[in-house]
C-alpha positions, 0 to 999 in steps of 0.5 A, a space after each residue: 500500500 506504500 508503494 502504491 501511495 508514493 506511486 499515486 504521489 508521484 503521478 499526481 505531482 507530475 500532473 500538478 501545475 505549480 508555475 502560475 508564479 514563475 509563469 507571471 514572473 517571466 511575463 512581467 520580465 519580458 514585458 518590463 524589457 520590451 517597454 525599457 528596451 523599445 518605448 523610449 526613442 533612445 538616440 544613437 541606439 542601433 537596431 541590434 543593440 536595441 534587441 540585445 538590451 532587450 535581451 540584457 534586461 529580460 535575462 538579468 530579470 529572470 536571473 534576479 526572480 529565478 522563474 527559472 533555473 540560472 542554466 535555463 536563463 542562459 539557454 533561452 540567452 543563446 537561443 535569442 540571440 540566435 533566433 534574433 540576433 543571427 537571422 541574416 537580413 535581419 536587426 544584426 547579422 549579415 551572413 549565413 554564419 554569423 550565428 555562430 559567434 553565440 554559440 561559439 564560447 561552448 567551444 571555448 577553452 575556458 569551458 574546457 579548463 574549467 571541466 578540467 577543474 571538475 573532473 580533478 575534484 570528482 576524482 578526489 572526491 570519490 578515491 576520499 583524497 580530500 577528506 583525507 588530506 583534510 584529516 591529516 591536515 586539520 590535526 597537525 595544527 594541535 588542538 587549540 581551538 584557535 588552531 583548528 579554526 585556521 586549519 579547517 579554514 586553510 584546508 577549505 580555502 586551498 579545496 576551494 581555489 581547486 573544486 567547487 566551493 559548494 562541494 568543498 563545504 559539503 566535504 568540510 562540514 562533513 568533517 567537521 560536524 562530529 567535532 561541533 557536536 561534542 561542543 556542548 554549549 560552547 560559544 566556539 562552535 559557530 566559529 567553526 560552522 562560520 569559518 568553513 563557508 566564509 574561507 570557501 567563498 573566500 578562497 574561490 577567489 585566487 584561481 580562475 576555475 575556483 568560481 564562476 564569475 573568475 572565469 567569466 572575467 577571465 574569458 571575456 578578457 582574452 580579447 582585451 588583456 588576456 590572464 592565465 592561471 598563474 597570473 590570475 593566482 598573482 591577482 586572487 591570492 593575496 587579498 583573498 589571503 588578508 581577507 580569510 585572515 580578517 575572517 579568523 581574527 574576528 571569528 576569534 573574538 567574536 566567539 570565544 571558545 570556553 575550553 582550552 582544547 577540541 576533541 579531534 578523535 571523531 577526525 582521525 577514527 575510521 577508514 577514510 572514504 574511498 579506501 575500498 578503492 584499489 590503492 594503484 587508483 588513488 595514488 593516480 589521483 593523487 600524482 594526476 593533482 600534483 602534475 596538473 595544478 604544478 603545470 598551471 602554477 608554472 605555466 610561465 615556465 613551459 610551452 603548454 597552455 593553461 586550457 591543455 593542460 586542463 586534457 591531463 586529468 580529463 583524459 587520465 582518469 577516464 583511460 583508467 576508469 576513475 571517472 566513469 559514464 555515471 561519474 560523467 552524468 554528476 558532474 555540474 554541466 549546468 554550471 558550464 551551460 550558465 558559464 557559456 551563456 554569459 560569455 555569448 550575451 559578453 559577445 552580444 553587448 559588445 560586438 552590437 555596440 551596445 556595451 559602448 552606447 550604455 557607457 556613453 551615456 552614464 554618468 562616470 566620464 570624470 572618475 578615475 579608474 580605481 574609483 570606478 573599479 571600487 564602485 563596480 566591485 561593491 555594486 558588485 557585492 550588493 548585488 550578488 548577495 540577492 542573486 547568483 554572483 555568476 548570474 551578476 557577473 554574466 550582467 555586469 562584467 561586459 560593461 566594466 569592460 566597455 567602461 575601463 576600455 583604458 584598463 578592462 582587466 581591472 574593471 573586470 576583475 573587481 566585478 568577479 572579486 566583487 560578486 564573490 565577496 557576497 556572503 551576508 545572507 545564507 541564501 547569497 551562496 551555495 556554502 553559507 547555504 550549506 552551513 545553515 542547514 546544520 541547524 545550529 546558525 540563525 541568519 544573523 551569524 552570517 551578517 557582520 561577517 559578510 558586511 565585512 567581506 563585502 566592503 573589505 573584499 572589493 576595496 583589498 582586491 581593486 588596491 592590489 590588482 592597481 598594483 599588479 595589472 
């Protein structure tokens, strides 16, 4: 009779219609759009731009509302342009082929990097290298509670700038849940549940492939001021390092721990995960993560391209079977498909000319470089703490480049480093997210802190990149 309840429950959920509210959000989006983008005369506007400033517009709307998932968003994005922008004849395109610059950026090589980087960290996650290294790291430190802190924020920062910080989180609060639950009444413990997702966030910023909005940047550059893995780490790293070492400081006095040392046994005890695995397996993980991530370190020092280097654990662990059809089918395609479609509305706004005609016309004529940067990076932080930063990143990043034409990758890049300041809320990422469904954090937890990030980040991050771009 269970079955045959859950059954009956299934088949009426799929014949329930629940998307009167997402239906009405996407009509009032599309129909707010088609007003800004074709009721006002706007002077100089060509008809192409026209179409793409409808396109801009009805997409941040969908992606601010989420009537639809952000994949989806940037799906309908490419089919826009393409059914719009690409008719030859038509507002834009002149040529049989000129649809084709849309859908271009799926071939990229920023995608291929980035698939690079998920596949690295599946391989780990399913031989348990990282809970392994992160077991062995996070005792070494001792037991002091100040001690564990910085080492469960090490170890979550240095995952983060190579795996997905949401899959990181996950891994880190695995780990660290037994340790918190035998913390009983002690002030400290929000210390560690706050610690593992500000340092994920955090860290996401020092590589190109730790978070959407770096790769974004980082494509949308390539014709402009181009920036490899290496050099991305130059920009990323230091302020993201000042900026985790603000975060543990103020954990530190914000939550005084009432004991001297942490129960760490729950960490050390029992096999690790993935160690039925064949031991020749996971040493292939282990060697595959050491050569790949050294030869993007070192990318200044050999011949090989960043993105080729991306083919090592792609093409390794698929020939020795570690990541299999079913592997395959976990990894986050949806992430790349969100990627792929702000680097073709990227294409849109600024091969129609719409990016230069919005600049043209906003008010920033007489700001310096860094001052513009600092407000694009905040507005940057404000708004990616009620929608998805890559989403942000997707929107802004193409008009900080047309905007800073005298220097784009600074531009640029404090937008990327602002989107992933955003941490107030526990809706603004996929980590804080993840740390309040323990159950043991209210809302506010995260709102000093994330005010912190938010205003230190974009200031820390624009200050270095003056320096070093």
């Amino acid at each position: 009779m269970l079955d045959t309840r859950r059954a009956i429950k299934v088949i009426m959920g799929s014949l329930e219609f629940e998307s009167p509210r997402s239906l009405t959000k996407g009509i009032l989006c599309g129909v707010l759009a088609l007003g800004v983008a074709y009721l006002p005369p706007w002077p100089d506007l060509s008809s192409g731009a026209q179409a793409t400033l409808f396109i801009l517009l009805f997409a941040a709307g969908l992606w601010m509302t989420e009537a639809i998932p952000a994949f989806a968003v940037a799906l309908l994005v490419i089919g826009l342009e393409i059914a719009i922008l690409g008719r030859p004849g038509g507002v834009f395109a002149e040529t049989d082929t000129d649809w084709q610059m849309f859908i271009e950026p799926w071939s990229s090589p920023l995608i291929w990097l980035f698939l690079g980087g998920f596949v690295l960290a599946h391989g780990a996650e399913k031989t348990g290298l990282d809970r392994w290294i992160a077991s062995h790291v996070i005792t070494r430190l001792g037991t002091r509670p100040g001690a564990v802190l910085l080492s469960t924020m090490a170890v979550t920062f240095t995952f983060s700038m190579f795996m997905s910080n949401t899959a990181t989180t996950s891994m880190m609060m695995a780990v660290m849940m037994p340790v918190v639950g035998s913390m009983r009444r002690d002030p400290f413990a929000k210390a560690l549940l706050l610690g593992v997702p500000f340092a994920a966030n955090i860290g996401g910023m020092g590589t190109i492939i730790g978070t959407p909005p770096n790769a974004i940047a980082a494509g949308m550059l390539e014709s402009h001021q181009p920036i490899d893995f290496a050099r991305w780490m130059i920009i990323g790293v230091p302020p993201a390092l000042v900026l985790a070492a603000v975060m543990w400081g103020f954990l530190m006095l914000r939550y005084r721990s009432t004991e001297e040392s942490l129960d760490l046994s729950s960490i050390v005890g029992g096999p690790p995960v993935g160690s039925l695995l064949p031991l020749w397996r996971r040493l292939i993980v282990m060697a595959v993560f050491v050569v790949t991530v050294g030869l993007w370190l070192t990318s200044s020092l050999h011949p090989i391209p960043t993105y080729v280097v991306s083919f090592i654990p792609i093409c390794a662990f698929a020939t020795v079977v570690i990541i299999g059809p079913e592997d395959m089918r976990q990894l986050p395609w949806d992430i790349l498909l969100l990627i792929t479609g702000g680097l073709s509305l990227g294409v849109a706004v600024s091969e129609t000319g719409l990016a230069d005609w919005i600049v043209s016309h906003l008010p920033f004529g007489a700001a310096s470089g860094i001052v513009l940067a600092l407000a694009l990076g905040l507005f940057a932080a404000v708004l990616s703490n009620f929608m998805s930063n890559t989403a942000a990143a997707n929107i802004l990043i193409p008009l900080a480049i047309a905007l800073g034409s005298a220097s784009p990758a600074l531009m640029a890049v404090a937008v990327a480093l602002g989107a992933s300041s955003a941490m107030c809320l526990p809706i603004s990422t996929p980590p804080n997210a993840i740390a309040y469904s323990a159950g043991q954090l209210q809302a506010k937890d995260f709102l000093v802190g994330g005010v912190i990030v938010a205003i230190l980040g974009p200031v820390l991050a624009i200050l270095w990149c003056s320096v070093v771009l």
